[in-house]
C-alpha positions in Angstrom: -3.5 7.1 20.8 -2.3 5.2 18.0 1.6 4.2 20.0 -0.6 2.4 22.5 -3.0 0.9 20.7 0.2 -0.6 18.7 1.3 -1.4 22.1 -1.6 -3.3 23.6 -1.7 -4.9 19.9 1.7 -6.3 20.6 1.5 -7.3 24.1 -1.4 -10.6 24.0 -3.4 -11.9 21.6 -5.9 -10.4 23.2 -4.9 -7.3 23.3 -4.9 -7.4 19.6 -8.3 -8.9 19.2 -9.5 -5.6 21.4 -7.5 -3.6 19.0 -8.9 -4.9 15.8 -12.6 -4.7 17.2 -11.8 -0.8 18.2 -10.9 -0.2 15.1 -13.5 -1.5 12.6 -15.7 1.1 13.7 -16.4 3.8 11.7 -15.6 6.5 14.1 -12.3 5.1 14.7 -11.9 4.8 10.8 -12.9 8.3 10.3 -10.2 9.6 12.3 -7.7 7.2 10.8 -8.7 8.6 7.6 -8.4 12.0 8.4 -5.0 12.1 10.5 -3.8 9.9 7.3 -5.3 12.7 4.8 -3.5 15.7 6.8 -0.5 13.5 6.5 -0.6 12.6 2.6 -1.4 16.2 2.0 1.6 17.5 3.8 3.8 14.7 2.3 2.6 16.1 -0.8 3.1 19.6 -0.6 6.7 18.8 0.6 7.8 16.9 -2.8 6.5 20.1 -4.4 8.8 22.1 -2.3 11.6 19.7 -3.2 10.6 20.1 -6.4 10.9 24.0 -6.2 14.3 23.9 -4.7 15.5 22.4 -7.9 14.7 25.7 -9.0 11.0 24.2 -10.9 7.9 26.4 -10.8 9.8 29.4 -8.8 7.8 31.7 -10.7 4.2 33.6 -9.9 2.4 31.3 -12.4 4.8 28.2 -11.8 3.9 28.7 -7.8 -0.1 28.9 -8.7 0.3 25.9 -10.8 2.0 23.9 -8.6 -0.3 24.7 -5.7 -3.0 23.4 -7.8 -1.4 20.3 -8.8 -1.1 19.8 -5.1 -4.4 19.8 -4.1 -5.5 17.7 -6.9 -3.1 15.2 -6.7 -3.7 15.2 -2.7 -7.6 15.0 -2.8 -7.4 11.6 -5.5 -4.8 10.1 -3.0 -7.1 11.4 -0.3 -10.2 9.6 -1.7 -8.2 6.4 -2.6 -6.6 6.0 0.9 -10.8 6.5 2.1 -11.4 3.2 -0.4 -8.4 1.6 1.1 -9.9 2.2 4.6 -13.1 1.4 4.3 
């Protein structure tokens, strides 16, 4: 959904203008928002498994740690990318 709406974006001027309007809605923000949390979320859990292949946090305790860092450091990039959208 999002490849063609860059596309129609791209092909006119008004295309773009259509584009735009769609998406100041809040429905169209809301799943903007949430297809951009999953993604922050994922990006985040994958540094921590970087960061575990390094041979960091490979223990019980280091594991439940870092799990917890993850979901806090995803839900205040979560709520700052919600500012950002709306």
């Amino acid at each position: 959904m999002l490849l063609f709406g860059l596309d129609k974006s791209l092909s006119s001027e008004e295309g773009f203008e259509q584009v735009k309007a769609c998406l100041t809605s809040p429905l169209a923000k809301l799943v903007i928002w949430g297809l951009l949390s999953a993604l922050l979320y994922h990006l985040v859990a994958g540094v921590r498994h970087l960061v575990m292949d390094a041979g960091v946090g490979e223990t019980l305790e280091g594991g439940k740690l870092g799990s917890k860092i993850v979901i806090v450091v995803s839900a205040v990039l979560i709520v700052l990318l919600g500012v950002w959208i709306w």
